[in-house]
C-alpha positions in Angstrom: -154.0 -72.4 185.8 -154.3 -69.8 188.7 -150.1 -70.4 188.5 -149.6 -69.4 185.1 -152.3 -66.4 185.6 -150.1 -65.3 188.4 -146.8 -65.3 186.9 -148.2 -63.7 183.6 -149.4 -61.1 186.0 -145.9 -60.8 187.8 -143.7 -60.7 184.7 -146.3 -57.7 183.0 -146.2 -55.9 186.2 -141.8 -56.6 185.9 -142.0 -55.3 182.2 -144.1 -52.3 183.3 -142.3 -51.3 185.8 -138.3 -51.6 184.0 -140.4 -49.5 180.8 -141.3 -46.5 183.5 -138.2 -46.3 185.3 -136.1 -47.1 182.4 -138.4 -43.9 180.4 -138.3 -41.2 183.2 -135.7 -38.8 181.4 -138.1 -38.6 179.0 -140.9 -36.8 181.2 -138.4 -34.2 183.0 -137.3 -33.8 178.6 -140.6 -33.2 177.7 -142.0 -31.4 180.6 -138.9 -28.9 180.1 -139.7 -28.3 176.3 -143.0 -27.3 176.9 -142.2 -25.5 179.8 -139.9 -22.8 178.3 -143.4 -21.9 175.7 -145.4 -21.2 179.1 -145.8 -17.4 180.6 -144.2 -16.9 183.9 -145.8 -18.7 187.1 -145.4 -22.3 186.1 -144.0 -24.7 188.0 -141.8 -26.9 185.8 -141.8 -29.7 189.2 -145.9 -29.9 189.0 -145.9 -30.6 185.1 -143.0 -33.1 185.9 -145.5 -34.8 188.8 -148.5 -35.0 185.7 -146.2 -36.2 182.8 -145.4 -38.8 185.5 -148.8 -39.8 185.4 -148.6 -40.2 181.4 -145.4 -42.4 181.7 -147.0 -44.7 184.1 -150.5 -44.9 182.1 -148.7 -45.9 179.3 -146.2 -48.7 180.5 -148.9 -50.4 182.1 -151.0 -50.9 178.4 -147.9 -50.8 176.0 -148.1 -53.3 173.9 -145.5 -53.8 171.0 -147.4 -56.0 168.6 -149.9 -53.2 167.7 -146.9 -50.9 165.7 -145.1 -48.3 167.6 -142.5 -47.9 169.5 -142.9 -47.7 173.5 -140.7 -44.5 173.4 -143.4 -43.0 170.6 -146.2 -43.6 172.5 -145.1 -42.8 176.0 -144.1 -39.4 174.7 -147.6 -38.8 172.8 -149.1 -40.0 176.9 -146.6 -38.2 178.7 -147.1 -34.5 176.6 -151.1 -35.4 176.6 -150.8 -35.8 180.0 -149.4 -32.2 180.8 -151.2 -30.5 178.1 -154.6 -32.0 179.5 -154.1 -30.3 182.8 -152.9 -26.9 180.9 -156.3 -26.9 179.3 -158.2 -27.2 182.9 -155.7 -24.4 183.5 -157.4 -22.8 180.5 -153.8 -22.1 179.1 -154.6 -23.2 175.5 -156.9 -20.3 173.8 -160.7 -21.5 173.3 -160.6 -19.9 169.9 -157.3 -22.1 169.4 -158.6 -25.3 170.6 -162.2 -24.6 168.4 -159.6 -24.8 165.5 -158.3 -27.5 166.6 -161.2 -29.7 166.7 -163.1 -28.4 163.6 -159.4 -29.7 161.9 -159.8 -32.8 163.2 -163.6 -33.1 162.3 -162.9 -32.6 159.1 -160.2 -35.4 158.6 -162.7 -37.6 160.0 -165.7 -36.6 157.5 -163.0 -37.0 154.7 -161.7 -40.1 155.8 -164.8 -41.6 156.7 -166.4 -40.7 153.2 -163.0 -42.0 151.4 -162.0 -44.9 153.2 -158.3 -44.1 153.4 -155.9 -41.6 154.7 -157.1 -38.0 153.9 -154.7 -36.0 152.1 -154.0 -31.7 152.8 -155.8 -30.3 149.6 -159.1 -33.1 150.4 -158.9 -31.7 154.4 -158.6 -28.1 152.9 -162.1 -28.5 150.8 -163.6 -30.0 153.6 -162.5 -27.0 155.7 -163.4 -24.8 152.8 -159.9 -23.3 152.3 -157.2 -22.3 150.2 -154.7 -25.0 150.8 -152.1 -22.3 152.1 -154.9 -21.2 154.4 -155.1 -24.9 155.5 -151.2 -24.9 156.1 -151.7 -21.8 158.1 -154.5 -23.5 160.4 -152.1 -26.4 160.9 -149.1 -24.1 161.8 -151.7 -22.2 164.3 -152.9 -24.9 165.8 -150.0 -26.6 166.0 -149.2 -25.1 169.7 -152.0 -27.2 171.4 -151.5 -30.2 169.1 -151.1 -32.9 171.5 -153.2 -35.7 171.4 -156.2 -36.1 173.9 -159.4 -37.3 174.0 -160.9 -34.7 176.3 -161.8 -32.2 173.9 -165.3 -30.9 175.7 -165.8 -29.5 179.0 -167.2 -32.3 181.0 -169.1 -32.2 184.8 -168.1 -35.0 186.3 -170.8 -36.8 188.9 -169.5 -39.7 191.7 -169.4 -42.7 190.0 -170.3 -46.0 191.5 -167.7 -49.1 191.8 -169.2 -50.4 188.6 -168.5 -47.7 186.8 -165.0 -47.1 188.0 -164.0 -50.5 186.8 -165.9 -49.9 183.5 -163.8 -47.3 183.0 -160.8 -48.4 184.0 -161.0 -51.1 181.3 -161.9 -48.6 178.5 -159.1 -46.4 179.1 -156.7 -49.1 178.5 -158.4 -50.6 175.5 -158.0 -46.4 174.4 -154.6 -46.5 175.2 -154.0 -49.8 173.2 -155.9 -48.5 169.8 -153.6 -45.4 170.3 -150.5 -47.2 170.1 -152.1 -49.1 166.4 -152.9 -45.7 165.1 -149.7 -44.6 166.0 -148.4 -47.3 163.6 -150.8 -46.6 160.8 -149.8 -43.3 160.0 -149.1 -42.3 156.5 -145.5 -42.1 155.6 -144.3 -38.9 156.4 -146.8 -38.4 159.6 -145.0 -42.1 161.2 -141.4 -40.3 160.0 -142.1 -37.1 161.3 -143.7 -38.6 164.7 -140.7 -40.8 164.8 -137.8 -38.3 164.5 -139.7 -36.2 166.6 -140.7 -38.3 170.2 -138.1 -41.1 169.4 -134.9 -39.5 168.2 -136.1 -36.2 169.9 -135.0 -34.0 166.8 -136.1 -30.5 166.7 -138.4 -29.5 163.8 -135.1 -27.9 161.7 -133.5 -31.2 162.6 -136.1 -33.2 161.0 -136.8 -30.7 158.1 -132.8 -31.6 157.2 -133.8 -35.2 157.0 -136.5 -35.2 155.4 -135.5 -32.0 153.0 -138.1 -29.9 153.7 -138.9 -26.5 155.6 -138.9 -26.3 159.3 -142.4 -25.1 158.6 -143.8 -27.5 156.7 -142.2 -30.3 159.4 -144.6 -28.2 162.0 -147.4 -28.8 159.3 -147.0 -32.2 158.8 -147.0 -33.2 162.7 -150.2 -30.9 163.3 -151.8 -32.4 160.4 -150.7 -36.4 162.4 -151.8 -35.3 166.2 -155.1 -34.6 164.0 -155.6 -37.4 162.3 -154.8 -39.3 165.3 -157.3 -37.7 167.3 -159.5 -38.4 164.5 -159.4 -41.8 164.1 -159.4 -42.6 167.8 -162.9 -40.4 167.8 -163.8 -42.7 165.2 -163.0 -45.5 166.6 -164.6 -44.6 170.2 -168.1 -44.3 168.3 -167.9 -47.5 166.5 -166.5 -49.6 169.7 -169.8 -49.2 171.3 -172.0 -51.0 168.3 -169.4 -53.7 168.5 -169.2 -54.8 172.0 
């Protein structure tokens, strides 16, 4: 038994290991697109170093039963990764990121009440706006819209060994759920998120493909980091009272 434990062990750790250094174009890709939207005095190397970080998270808990591609959901780690440490950098407006999370708020009231996907003009009541106001919060909003789960300032306090481990297991059980929301996308959200991180289109590119306005592409991806972030909030309440 302690045999077979090991070599499961050793071929995960072989599997993780060929999906990070197979994926590492993709960091300096990604750390380079967001780079060129930053002001002056950023080092393009240091987001390269955390984006690392994001590519090595995520090929240690990929798992491909649960819907998405490896290359979809390192890119979602590897650009929440970089934009986590921007935030600390306090590089993302506050008024911006408020926006931000009241969207996401409100996709999971909706969703919640309905019990299915939340559609624009159901997320614009909930917000109480027009639904071209609604398109215009998503195209605002749609410069921090990478997911994360560290929305609120937090003080961090030592934690003990305990808790470290704790931790340490919840992250990759986060990382996991991730990857099935990923997968359970509406339609157009999965195409958009698809085109986007896997075929690394541009949003014109994918606005060809899918025949609409390179506008409405920056829309509909705002309106999936959002609904991703709010179905992983949901779930991250609910995990508790099952455990």
């Amino acid at each position: 038994m302690n045999n077979v434990v090991a070599e499961n062990r050793a071929g995960h750790y072989c599997n993780s290991n060929h999906l990070f250094e197979s994926n590492l174009k993709l960091v300096k890709s990604i750390a380079h697109h967001i780079s060129v939207r930053l002001p002056a005095g950023y080092s393009l190397d240091d987001l390269i170093q955390v984006g690392m970080i994001g590519l090595l998270e995520a090929s240690k808990v990929y798992d491909p039963a649960l819907g998405a591609s490896f290359k979809s959901y390192a890119c979602i780690r590897i650009r929440g990764a970089i934009m986590d440490e921007l935030r600390r950098q306090a590089w993302v407006p506050r008024s911006v990121q408020q926006k931000s999370r009241r969207l996401s708020a409100a996709i999971h009231k909706v969703e919640g009440r309905m019990g299915r996907a939340a559609t624009d003009r159901e997320i614009a009541e909930e917000l109480d706006e027009s639904l071209d106001d609604y398109h215009e919060t998503l195209e605002m909003v749609s410069g921090c819209t990478v997911f994360s789960l560290d929305e609120d300032d937090n003080t961090f306090e030592p934690a003990s060994e305990d808790d470290i481990q704790l931790n340490i297991i919840q992250d990759d059980a986060v990382k996991k759920k991730l990857a099935e929301v990923i997968g359970s996308l509406p339609y157009q959200e999965k195409m958009v998120v698809a085109l986007y991180y896997d075929n690394e289109l541009n949003l014109k590119e994918i606005g060809e493909v899918l025949e609409v306005s390179e506008s409405r592409v920056c829309q509909i991806h705002s309106q999936a980091v959002s609904r991703m972030r709010a179905r992983m909030q949901r779930w991250l309440q609910e995990e508790p009272q099952q455990n």
